[in-house]
N, CA, C and O atoms as a MOPAC input file, in Angstrom:
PM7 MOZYME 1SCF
protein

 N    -13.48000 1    -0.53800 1     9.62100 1
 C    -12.22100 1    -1.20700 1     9.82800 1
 C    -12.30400 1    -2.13200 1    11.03700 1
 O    -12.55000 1    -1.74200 1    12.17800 1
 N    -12.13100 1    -3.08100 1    10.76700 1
 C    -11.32000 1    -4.39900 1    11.97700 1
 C    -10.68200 1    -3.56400 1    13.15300 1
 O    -10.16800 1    -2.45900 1    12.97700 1
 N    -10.75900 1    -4.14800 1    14.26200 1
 C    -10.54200 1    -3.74100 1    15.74300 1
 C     -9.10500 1    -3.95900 1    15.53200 1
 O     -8.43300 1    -3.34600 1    16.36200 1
 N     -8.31100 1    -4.74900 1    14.54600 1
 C     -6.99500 1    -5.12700 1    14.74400 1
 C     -6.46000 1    -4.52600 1    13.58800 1
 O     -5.52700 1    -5.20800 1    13.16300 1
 N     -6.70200 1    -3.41000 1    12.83300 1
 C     -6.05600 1    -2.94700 1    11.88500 1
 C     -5.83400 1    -1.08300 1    11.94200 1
 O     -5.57800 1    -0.43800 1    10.92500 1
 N     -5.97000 1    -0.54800 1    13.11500 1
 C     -5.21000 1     0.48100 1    13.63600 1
 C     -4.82300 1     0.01200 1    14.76100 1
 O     -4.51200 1     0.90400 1    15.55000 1
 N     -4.73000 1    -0.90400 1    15.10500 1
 C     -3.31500 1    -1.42900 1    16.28000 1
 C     -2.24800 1    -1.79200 1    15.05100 1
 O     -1.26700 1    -1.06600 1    14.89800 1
 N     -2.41200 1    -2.63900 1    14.40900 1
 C     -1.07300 1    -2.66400 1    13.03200 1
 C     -0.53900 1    -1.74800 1    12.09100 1
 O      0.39900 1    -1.99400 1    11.33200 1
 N     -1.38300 1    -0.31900 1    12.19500 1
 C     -1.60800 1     0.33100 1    10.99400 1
 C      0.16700 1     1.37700 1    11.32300 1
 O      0.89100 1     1.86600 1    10.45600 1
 N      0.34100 1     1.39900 1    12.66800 1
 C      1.13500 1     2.05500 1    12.78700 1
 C      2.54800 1     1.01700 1    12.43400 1
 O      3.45300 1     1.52200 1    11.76900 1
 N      2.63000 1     0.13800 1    12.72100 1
 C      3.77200 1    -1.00300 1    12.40000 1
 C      3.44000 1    -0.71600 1    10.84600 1
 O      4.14800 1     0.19500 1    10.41700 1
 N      2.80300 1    -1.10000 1    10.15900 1
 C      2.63000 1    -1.42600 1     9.00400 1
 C      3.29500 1     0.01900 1     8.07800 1
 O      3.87600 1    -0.12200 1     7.00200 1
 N      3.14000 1     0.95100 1     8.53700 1
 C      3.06800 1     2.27000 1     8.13100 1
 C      5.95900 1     2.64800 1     8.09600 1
 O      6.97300 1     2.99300 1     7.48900 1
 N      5.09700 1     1.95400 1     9.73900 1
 C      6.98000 1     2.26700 1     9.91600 1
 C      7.67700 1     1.12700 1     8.95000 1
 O      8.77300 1     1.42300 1     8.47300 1
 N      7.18700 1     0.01400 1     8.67500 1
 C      7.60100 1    -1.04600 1     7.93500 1
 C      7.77500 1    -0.58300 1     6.70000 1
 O      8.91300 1    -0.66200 1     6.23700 1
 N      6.81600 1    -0.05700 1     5.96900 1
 C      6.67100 1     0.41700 1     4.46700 1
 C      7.94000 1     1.96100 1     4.54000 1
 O      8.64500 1     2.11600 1     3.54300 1
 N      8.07900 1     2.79700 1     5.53500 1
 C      9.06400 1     3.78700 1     5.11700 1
 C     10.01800 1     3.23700 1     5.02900 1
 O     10.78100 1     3.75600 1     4.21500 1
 N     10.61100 1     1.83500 1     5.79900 1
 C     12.06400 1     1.41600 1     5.49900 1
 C     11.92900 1     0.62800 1     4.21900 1
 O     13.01100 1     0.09500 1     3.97500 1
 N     11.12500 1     0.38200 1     3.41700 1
 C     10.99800 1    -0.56000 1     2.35000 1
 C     11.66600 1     0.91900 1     1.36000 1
 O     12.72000 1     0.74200 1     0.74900 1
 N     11.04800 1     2.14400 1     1.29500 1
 C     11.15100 1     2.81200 1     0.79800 1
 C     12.29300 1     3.74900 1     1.00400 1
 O     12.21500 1     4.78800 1     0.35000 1
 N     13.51200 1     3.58300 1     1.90100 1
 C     14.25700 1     4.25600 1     2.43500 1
 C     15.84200 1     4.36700 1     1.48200 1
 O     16.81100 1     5.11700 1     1.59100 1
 N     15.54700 1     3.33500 1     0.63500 1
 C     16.65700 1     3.51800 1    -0.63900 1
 C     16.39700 1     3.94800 1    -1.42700 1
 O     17.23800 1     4.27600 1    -2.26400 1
 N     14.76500 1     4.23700 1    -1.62500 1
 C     13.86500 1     4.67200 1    -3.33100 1
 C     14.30000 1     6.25300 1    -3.55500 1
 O     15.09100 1     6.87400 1    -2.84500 1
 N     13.77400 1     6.62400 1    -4.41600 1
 C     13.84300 1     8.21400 1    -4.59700 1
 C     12.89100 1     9.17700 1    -3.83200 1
 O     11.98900 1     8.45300 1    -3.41000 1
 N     12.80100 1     9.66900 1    -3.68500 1
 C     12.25900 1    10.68300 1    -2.42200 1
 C     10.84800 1    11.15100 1    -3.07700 1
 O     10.14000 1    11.94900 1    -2.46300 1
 N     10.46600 1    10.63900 1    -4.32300 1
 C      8.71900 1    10.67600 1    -4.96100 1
 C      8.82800 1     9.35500 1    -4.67000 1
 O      8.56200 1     9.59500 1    -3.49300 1
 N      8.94500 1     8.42500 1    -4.67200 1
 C      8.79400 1     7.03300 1    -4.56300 1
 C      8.29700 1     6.82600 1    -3.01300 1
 O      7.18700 1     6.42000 1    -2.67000 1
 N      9.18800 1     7.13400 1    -2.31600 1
 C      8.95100 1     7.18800 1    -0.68600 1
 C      7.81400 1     8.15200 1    -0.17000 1
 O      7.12100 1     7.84900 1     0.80100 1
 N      7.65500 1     9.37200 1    -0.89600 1
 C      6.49100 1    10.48600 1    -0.80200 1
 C      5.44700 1     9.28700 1    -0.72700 1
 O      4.96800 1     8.82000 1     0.30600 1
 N      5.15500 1     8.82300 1    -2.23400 1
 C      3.86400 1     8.14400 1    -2.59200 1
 C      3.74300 1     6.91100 1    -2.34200 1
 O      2.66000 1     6.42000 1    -2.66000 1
 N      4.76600 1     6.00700 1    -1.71100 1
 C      4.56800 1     4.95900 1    -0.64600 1
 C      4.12300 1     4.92700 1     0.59800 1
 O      3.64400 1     3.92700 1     1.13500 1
 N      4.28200 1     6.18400 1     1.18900 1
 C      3.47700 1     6.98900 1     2.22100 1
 C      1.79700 1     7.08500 1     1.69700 1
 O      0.78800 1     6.68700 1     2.28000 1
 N      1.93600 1     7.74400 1     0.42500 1
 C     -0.04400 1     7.84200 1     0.37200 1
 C     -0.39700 1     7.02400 1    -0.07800 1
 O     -1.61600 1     6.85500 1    -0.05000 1
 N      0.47700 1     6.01600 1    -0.77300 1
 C     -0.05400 1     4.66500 1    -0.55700 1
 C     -0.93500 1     3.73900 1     0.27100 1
 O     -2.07800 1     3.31300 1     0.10600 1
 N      0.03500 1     3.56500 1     1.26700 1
 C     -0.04400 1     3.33000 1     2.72300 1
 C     -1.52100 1     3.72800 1     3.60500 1
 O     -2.35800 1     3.09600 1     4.24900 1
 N     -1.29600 1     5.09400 1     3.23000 1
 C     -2.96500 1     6.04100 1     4.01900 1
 C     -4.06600 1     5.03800 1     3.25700 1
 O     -4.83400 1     4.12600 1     3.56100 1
 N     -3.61200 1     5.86200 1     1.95800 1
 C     -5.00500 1     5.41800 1     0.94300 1
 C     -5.39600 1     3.98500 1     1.04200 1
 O     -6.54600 1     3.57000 1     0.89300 1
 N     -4.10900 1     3.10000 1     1.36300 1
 C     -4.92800 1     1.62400 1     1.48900 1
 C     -5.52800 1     1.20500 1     2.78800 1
 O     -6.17400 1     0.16100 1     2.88100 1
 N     -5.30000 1     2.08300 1     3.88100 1
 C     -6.17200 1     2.03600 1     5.35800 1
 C     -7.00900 1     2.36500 1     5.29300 1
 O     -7.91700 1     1.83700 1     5.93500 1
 N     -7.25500 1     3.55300 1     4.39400 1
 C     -8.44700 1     4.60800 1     4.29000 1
 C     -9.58300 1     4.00200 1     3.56000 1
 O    -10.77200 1     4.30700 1     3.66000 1
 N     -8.92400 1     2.90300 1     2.64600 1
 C    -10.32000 1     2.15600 1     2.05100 1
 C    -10.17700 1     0.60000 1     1.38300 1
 O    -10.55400 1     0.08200 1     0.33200 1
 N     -9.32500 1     0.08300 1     2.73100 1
 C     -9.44700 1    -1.27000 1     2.38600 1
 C    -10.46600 1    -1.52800 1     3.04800 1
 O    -11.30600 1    -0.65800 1     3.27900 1
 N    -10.58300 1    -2.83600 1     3.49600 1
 C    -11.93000 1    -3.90200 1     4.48900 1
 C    -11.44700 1    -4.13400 1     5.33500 1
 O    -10.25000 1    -3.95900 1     5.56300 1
 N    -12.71800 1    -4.86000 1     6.44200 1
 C    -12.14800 1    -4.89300 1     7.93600 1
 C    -10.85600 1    -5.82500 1     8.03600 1
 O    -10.01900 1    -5.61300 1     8.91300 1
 N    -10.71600 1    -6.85500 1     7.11900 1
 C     -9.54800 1    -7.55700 1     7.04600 1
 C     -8.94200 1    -7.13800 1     6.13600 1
 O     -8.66500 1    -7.94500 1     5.24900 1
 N     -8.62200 1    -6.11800 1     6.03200 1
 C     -7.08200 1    -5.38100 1     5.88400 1
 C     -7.03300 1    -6.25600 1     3.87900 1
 O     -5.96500 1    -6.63300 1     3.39700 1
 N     -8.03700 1    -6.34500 1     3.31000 1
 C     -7.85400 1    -6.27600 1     1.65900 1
 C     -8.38400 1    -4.87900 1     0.86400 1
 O     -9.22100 1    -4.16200 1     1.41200 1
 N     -7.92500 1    -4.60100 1    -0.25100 1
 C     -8.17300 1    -3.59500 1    -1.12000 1
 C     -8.60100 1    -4.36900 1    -2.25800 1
 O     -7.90800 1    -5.15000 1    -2.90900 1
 N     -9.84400 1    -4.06600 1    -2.43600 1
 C    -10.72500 1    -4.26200 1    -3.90400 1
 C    -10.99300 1    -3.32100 1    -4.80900 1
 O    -12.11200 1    -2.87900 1    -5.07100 1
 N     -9.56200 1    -2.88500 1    -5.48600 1
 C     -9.54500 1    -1.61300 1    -6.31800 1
 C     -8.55700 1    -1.88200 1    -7.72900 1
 O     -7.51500 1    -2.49100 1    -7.49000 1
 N     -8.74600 1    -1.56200 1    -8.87300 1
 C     -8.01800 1    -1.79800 1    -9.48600 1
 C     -6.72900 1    -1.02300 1    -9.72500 1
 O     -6.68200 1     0.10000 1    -9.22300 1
 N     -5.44700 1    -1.54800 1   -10.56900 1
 C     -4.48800 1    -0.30900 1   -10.50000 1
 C     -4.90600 1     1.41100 1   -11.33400 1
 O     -4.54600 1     2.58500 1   -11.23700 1
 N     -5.71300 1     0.71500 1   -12.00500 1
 C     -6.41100 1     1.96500 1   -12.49500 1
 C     -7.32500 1     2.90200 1   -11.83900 1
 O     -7.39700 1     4.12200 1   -11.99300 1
 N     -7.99600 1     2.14900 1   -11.09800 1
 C     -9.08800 1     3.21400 1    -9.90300 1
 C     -7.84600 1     4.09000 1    -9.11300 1
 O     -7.89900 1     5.31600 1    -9.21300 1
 N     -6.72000 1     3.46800 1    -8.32100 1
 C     -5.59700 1     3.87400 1    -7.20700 1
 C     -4.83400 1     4.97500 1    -7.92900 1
 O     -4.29100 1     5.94300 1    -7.39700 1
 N     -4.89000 1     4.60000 1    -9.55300 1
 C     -3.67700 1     5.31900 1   -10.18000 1
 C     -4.77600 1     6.76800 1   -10.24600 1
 O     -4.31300 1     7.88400 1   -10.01200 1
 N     -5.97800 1     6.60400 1   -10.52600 1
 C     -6.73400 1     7.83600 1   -11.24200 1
 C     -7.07700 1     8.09500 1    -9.38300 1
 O     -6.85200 1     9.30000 1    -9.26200 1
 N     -7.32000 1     7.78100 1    -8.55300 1
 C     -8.05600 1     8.73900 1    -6.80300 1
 C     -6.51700 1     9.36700 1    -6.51400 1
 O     -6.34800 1    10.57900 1    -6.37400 1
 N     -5.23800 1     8.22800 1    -6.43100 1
 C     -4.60200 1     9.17300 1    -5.93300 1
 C     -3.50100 1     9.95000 1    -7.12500 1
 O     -2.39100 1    10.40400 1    -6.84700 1
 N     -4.00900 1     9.95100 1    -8.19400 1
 C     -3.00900 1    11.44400 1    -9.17000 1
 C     -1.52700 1    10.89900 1    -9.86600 1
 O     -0.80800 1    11.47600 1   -10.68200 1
 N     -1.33800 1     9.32800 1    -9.10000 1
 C     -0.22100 1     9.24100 1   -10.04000 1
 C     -0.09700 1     8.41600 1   -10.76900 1
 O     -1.10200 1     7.78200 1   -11.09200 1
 N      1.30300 1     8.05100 1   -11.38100 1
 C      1.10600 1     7.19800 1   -12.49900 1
 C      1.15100 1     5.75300 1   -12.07700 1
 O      1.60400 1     5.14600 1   -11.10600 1
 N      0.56800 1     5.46600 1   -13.07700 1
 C      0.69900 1     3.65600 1   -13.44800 1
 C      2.23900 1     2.79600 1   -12.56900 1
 O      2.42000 1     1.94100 1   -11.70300 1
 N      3.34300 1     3.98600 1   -13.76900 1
 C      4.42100 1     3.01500 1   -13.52800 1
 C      4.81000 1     3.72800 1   -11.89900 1
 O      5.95200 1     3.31800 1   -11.69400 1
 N      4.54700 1     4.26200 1   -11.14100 1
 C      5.12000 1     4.30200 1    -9.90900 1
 C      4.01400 1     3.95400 1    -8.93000 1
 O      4.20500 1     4.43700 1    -7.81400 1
 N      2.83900 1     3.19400 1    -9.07200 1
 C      2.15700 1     2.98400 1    -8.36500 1
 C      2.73300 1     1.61500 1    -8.07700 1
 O      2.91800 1     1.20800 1    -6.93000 1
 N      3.09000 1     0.71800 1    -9.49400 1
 C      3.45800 1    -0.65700 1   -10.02900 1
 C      4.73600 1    -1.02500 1    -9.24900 1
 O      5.09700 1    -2.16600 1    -8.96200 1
 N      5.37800 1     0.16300 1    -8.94600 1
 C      7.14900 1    -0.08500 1    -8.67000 1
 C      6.80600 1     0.32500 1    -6.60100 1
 O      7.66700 1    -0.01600 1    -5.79000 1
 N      5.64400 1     0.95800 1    -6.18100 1
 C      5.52100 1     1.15800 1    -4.82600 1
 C      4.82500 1    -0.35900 1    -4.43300 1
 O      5.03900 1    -0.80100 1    -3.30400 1
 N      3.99800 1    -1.13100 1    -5.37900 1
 C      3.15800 1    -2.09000 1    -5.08000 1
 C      4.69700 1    -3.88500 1    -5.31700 1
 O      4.62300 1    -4.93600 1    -4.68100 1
 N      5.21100 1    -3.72000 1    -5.81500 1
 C      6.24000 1    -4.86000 1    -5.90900 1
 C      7.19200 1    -4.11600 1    -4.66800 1
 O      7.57100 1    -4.69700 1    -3.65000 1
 N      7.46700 1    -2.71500 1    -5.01700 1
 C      8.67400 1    -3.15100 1    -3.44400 1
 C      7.90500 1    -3.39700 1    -1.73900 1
 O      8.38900 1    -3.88300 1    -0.71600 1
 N      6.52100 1    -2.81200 1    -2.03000 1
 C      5.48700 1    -3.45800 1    -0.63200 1
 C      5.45000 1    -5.32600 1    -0.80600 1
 O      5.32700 1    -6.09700 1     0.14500 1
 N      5.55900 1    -5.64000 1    -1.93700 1
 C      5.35200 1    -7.45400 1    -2.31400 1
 C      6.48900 1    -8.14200 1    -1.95600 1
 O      6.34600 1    -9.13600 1    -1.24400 1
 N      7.81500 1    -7.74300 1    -2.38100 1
 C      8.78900 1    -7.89400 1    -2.14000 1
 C      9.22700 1    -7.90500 1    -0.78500 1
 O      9.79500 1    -8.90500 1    -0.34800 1
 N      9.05100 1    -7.02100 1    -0.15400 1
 C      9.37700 1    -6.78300 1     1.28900 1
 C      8.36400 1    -8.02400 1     2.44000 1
 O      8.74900 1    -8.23900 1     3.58900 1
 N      7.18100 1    -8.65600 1     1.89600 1
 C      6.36100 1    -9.29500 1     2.17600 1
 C      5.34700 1    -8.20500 1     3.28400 1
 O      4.79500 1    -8.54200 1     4.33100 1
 N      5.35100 1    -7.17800 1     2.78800 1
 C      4.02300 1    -6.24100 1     3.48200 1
 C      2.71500 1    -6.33200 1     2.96200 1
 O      1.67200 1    -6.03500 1     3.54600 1
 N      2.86800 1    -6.81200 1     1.69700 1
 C      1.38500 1    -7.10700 1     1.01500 1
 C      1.40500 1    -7.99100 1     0.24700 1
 O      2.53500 1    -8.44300 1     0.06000 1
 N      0.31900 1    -8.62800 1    -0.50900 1
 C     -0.04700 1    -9.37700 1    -1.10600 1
 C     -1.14800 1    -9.06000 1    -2.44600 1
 O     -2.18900 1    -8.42600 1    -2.27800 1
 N     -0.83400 1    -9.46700 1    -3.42300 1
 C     -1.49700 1    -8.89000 1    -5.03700 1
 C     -2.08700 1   -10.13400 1    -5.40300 1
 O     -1.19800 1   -10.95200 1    -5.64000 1
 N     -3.75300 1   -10.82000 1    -5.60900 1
 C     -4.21800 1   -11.50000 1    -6.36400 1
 C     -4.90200 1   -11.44900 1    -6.82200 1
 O     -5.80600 1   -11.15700 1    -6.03900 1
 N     -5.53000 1   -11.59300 1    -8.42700 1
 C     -6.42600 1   -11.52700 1    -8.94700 1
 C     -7.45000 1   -10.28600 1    -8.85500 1
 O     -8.65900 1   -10.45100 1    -9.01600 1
 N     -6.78600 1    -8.84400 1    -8.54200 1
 C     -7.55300 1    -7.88100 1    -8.52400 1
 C     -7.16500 1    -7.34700 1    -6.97800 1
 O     -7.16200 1    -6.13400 1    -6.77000 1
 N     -6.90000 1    -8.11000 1    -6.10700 1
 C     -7.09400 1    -7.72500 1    -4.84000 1
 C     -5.23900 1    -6.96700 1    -4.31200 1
 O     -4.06300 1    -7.22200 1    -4.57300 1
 N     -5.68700 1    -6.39200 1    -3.82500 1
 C     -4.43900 1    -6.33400 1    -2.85400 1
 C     -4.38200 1    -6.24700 1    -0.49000 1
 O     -5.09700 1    -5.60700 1     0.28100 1
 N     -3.50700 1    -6.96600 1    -0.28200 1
 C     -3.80900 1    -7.49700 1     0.76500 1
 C     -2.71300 1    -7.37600 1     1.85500 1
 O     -1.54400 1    -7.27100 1     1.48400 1
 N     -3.03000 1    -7.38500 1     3.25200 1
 C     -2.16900 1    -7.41100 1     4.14200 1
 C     -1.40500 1    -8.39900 1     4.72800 1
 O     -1.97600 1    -8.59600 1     5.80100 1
 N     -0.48800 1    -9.11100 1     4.66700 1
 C      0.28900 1   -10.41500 1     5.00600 1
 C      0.63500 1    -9.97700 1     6.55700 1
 O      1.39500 1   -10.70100 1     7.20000 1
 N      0.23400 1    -9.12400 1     6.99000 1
 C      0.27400 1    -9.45600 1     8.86000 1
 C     -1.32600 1    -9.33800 1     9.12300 1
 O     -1.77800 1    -9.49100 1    10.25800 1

């Protein structure tokens, strides 16, 4: 990991619980291991080269709530989705 992505990881982390602070309380659970899992094995610049299928099958859940944690992180402008990748916009 990048020298500058556990100085953000904690912002990034409090940012994503308020994204999730209206969702349902599995939604907010797994926006949390979201969150880990994409520190835990993105790149030093803060991208994830994983598909929704690799994320959905390491961390146990489904498709459609991985899909609905990854648009309200897009939405909120905490991340970024292209062509396979997913990414950090700070």
């Amino acid at each position: 990991m990048a020298q500058y992505l556990p100085s953000i990881e904690k912002t990034i982390k409090k940012e994503a619980r308020n994204c999730f602070n209206k969702e349902k309380e599995v939604t907010a659970k797994n926006g949390d291991l979201f969150i880990a899992y994409f520190f835990r094995n993105c790149t030093s610049e803060g991208v994830l080269f994983k598909t929704i299928k690799e994320i959905t099958s390491e961390m146990k859940i489904s498709h459609q709530g991985l899909v609905a944690i990854l648009k309200t992180l897009e939405t909120q402008q905490i991340i970024y989705r292209r062509n396979g990748i997913i990414g950090l916009r700070k």
